[in-house]
mmCIF file as Biopython writes it, N, C-alpha, C and O atoms, coordinates in Angstrom:
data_model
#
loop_
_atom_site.group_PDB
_atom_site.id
_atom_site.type_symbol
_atom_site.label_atom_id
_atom_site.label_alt_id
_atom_site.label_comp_id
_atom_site.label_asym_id
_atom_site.label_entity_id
_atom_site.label_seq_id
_atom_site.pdbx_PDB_ins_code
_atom_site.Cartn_x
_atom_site.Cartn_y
_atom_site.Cartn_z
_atom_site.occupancy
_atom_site.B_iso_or_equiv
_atom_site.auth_seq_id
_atom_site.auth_asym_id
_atom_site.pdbx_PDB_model_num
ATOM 1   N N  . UNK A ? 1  ? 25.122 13.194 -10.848 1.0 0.0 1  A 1 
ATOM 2   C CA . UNK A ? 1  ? 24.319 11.982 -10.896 1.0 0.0 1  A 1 
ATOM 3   C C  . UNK A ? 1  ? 25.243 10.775 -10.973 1.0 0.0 1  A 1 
ATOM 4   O O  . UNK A ? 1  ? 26.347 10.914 -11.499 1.0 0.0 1  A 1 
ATOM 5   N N  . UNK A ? 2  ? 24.784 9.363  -10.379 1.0 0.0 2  A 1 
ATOM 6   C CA . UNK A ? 2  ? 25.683 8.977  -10.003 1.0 0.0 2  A 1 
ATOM 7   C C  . UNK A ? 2  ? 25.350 7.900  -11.306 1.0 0.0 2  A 1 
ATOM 8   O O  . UNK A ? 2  ? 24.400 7.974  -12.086 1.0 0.0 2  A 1 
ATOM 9   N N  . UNK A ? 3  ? 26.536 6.798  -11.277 1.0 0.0 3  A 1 
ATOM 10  C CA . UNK A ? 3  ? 26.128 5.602  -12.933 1.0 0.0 3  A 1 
ATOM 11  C C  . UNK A ? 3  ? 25.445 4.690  -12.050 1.0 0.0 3  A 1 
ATOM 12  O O  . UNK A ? 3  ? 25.600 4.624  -10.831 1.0 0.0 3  A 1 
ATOM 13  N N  . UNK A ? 4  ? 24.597 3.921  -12.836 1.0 0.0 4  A 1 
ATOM 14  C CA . UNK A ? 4  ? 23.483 3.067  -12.569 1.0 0.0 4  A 1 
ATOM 15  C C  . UNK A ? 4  ? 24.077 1.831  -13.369 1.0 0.0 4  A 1 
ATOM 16  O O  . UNK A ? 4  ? 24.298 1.667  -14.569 1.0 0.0 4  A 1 
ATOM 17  N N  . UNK A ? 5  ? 24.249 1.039  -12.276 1.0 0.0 5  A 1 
ATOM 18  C CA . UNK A ? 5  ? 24.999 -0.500 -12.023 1.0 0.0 5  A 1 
ATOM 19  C C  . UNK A ? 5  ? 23.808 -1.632 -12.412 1.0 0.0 5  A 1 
ATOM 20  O O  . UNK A ? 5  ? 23.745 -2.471 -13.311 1.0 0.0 5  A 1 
ATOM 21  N N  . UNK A ? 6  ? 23.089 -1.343 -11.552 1.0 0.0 6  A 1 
ATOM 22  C CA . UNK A ? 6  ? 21.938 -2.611 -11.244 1.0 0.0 6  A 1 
ATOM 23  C C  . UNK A ? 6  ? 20.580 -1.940 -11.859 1.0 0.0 6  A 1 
ATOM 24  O O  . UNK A ? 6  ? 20.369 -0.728 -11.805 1.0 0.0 6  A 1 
ATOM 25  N N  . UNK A ? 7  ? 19.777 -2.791 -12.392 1.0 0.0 7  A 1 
ATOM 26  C CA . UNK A ? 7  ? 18.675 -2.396 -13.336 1.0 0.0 7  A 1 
ATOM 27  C C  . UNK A ? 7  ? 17.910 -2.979 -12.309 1.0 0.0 7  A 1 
ATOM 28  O O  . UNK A ? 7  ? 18.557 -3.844 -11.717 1.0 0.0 7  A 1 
ATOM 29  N N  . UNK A ? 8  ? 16.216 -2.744 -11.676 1.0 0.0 8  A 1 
ATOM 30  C CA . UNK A ? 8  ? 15.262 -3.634 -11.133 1.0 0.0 8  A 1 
ATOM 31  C C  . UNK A ? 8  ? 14.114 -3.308 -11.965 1.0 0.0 8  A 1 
ATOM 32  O O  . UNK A ? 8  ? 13.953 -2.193 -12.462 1.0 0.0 8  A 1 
ATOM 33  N N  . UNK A ? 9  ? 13.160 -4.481 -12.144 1.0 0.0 9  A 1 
ATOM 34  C CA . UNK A ? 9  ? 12.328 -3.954 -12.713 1.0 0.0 9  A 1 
ATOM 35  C C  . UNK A ? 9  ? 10.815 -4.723 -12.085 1.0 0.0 9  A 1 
ATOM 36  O O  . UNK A ? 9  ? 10.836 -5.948 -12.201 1.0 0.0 9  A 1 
ATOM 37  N N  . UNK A ? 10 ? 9.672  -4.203 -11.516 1.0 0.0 10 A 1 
ATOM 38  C CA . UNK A ? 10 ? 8.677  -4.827 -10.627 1.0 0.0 10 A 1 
ATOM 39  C C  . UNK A ? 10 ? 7.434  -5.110 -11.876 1.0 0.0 10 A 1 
ATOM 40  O O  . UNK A ? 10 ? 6.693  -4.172 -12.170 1.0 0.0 10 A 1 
ATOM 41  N N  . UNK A ? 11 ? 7.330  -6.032 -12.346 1.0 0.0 11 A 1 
ATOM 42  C CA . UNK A ? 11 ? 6.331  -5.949 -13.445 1.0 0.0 11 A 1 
ATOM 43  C C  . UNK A ? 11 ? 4.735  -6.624 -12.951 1.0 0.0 11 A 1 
ATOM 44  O O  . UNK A ? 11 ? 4.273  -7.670 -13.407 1.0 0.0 11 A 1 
ATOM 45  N N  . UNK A ? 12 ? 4.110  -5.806 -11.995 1.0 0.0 12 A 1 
ATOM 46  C CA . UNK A ? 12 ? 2.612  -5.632 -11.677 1.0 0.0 12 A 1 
ATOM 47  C C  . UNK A ? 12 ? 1.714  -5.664 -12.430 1.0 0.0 12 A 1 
ATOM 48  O O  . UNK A ? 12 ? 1.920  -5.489 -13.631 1.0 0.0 12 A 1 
ATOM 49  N N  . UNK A ? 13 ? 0.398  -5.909 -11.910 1.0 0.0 13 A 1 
ATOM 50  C CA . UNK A ? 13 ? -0.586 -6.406 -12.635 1.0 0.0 13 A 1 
ATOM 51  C C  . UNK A ? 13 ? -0.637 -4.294 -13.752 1.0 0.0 13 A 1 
ATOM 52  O O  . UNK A ? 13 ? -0.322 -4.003 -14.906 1.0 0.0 13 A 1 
ATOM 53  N N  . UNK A ? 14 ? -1.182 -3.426 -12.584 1.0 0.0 14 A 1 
ATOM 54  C CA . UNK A ? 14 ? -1.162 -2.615 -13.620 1.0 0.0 14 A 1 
ATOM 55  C C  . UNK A ? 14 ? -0.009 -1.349 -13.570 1.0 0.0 14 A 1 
ATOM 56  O O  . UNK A ? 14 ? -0.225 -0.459 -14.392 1.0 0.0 14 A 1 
ATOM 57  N N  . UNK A ? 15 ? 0.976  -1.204 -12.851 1.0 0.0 15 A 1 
ATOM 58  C CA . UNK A ? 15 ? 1.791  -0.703 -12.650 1.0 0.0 15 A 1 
ATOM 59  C C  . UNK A ? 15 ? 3.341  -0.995 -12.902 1.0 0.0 15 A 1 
ATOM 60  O O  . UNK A ? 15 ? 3.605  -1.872 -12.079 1.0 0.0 15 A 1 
ATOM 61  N N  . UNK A ? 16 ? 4.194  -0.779 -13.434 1.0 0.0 16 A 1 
ATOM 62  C CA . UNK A ? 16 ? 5.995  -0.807 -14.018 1.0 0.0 16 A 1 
ATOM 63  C C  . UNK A ? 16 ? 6.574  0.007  -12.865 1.0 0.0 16 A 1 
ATOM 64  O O  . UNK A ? 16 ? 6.202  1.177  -12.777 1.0 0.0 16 A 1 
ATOM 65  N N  . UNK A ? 17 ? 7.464  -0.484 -11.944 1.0 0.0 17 A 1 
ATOM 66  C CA . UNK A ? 17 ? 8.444  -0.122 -11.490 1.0 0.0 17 A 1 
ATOM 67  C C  . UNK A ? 17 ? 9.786  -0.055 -11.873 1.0 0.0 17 A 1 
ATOM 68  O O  . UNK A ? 17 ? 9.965  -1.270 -11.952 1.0 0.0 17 A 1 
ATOM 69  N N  . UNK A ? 18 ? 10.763 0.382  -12.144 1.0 0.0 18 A 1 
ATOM 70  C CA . UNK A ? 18 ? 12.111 0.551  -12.621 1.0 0.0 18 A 1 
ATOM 71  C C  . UNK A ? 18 ? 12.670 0.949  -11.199 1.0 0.0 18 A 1 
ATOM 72  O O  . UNK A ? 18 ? 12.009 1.641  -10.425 1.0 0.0 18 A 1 
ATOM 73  N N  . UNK A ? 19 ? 13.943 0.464  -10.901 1.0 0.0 19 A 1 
ATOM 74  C CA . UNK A ? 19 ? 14.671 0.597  -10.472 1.0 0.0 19 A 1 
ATOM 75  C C  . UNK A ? 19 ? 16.009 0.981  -10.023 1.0 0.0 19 A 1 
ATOM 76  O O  . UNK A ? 19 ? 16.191 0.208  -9.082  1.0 0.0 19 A 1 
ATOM 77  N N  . UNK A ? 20 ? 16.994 1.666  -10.123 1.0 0.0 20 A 1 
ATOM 78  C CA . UNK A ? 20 ? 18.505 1.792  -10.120 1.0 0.0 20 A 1 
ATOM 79  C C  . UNK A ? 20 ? 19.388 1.938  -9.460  1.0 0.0 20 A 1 
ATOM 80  O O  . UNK A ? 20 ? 19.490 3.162  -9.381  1.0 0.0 20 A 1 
ATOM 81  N N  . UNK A ? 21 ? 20.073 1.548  -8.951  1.0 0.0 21 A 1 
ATOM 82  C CA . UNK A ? 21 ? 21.346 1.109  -8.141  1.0 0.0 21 A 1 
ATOM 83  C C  . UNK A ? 21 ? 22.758 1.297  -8.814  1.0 0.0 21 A 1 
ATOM 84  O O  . UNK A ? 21 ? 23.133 1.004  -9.949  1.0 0.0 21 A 1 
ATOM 85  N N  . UNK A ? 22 ? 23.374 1.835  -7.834  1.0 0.0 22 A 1 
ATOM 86  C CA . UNK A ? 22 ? 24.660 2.689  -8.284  1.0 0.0 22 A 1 
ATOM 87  C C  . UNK A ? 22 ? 25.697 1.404  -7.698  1.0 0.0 22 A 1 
ATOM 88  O O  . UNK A ? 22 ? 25.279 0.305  -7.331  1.0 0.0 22 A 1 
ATOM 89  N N  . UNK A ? 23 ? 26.676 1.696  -7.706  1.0 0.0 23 A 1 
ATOM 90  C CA . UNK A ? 23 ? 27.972 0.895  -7.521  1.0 0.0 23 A 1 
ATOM 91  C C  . UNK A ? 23 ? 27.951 0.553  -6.228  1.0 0.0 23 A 1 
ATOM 92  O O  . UNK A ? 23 ? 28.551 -0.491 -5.972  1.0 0.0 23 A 1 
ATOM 93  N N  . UNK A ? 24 ? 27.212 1.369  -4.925  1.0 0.0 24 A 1 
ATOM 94  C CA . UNK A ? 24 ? 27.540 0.945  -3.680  1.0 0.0 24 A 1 
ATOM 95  C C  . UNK A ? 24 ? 26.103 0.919  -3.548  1.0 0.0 24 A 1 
ATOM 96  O O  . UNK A ? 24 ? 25.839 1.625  -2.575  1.0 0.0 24 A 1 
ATOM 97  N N  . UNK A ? 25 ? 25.117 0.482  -4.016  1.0 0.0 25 A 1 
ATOM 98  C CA . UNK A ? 25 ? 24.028 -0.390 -4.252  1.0 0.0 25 A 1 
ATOM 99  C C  . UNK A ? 25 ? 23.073 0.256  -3.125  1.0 0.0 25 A 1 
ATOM 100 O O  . UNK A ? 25 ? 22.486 -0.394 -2.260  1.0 0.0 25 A 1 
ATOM 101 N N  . UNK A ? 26 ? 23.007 2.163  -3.355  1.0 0.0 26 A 1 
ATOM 102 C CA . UNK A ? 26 ? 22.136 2.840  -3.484  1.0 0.0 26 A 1 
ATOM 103 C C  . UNK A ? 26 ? 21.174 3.155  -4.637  1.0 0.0 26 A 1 
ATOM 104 O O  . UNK A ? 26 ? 21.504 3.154  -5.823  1.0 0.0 26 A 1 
ATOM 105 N N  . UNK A ? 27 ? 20.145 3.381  -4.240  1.0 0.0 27 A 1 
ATOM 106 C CA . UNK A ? 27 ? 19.270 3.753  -5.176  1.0 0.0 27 A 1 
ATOM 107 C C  . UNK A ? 27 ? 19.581 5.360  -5.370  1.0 0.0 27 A 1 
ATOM 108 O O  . UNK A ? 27 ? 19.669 6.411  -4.734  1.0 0.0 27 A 1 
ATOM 109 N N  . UNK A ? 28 ? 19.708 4.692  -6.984  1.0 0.0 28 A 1 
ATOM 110 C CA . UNK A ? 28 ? 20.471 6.207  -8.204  1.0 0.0 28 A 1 
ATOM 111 C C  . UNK A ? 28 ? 18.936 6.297  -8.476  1.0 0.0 28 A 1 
ATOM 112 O O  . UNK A ? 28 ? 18.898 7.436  -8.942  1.0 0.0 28 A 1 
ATOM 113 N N  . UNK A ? 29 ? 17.554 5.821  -8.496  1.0 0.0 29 A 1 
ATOM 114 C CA . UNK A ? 29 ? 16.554 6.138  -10.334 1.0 0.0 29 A 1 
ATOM 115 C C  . UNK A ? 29 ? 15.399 5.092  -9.191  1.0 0.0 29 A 1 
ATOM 116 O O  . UNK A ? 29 ? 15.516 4.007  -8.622  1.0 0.0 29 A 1 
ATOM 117 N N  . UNK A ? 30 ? 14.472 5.997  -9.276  1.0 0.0 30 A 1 
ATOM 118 C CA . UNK A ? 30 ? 13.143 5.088  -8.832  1.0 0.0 30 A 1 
ATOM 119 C C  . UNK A ? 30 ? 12.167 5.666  -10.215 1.0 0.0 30 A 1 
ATOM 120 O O  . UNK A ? 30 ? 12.069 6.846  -10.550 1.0 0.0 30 A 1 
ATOM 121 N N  . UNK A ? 31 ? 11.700 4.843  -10.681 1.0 0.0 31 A 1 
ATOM 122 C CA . UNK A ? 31 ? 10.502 5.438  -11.837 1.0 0.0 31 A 1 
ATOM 123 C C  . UNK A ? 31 ? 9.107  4.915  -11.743 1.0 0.0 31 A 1 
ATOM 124 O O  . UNK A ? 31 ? 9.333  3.905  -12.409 1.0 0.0 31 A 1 
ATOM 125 N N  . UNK A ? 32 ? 8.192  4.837  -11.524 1.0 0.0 32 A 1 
ATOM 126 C CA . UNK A ? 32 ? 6.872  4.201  -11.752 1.0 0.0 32 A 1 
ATOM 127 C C  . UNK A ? 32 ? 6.007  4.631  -12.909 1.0 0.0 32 A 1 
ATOM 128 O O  . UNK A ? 32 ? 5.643  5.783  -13.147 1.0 0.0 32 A 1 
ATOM 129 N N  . UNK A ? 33 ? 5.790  3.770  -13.449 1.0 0.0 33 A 1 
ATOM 130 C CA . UNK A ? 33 ? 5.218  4.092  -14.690 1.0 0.0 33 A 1 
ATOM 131 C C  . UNK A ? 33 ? 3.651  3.215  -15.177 1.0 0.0 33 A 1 
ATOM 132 O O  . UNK A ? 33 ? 3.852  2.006  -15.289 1.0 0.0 33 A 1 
ATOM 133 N N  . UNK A ? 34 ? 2.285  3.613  -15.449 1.0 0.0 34 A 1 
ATOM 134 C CA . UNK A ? 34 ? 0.942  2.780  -15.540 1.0 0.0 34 A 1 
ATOM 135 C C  . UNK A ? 34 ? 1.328  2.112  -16.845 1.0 0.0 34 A 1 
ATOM 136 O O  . UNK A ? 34 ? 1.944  2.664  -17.757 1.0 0.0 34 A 1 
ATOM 137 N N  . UNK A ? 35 ? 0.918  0.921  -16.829 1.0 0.0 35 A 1 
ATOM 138 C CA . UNK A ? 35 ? 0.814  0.010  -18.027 1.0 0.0 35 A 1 
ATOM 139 C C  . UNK A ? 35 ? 0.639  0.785  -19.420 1.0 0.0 35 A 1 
ATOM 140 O O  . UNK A ? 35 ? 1.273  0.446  -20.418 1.0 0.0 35 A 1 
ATOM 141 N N  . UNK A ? 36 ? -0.361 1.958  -19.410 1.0 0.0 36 A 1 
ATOM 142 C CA . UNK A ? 36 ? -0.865 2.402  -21.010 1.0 0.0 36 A 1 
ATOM 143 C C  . UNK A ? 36 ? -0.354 3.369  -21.161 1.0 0.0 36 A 1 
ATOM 144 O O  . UNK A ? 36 ? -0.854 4.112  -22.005 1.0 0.0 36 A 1 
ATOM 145 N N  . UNK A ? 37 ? 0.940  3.858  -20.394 1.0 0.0 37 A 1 
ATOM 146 C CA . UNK A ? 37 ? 1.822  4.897  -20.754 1.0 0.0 37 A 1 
ATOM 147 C C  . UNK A ? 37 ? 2.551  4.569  -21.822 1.0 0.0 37 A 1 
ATOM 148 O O  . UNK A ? 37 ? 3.376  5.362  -22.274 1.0 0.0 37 A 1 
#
């Protein structure tokens, strides 16, 4: 697994996206997550 450089984070009406990006600014980490989790 690779290290996670860059944090994103999509903050939607009812949905959390997370994001992660490695050093050559691939995506390491996609997460989606509902608000009442």
């Amino acid at each position: 697994m690779s290290e996670i450089i860059t944090v994103g984070l999509d903050l939607a009406k009812n949905v959390f996206q997370v994001h992660g990006a490695d050093g050559s600014g691939q995506a390491a980490l996609r997460k989606k997550l509902r608000r009442d989790q």
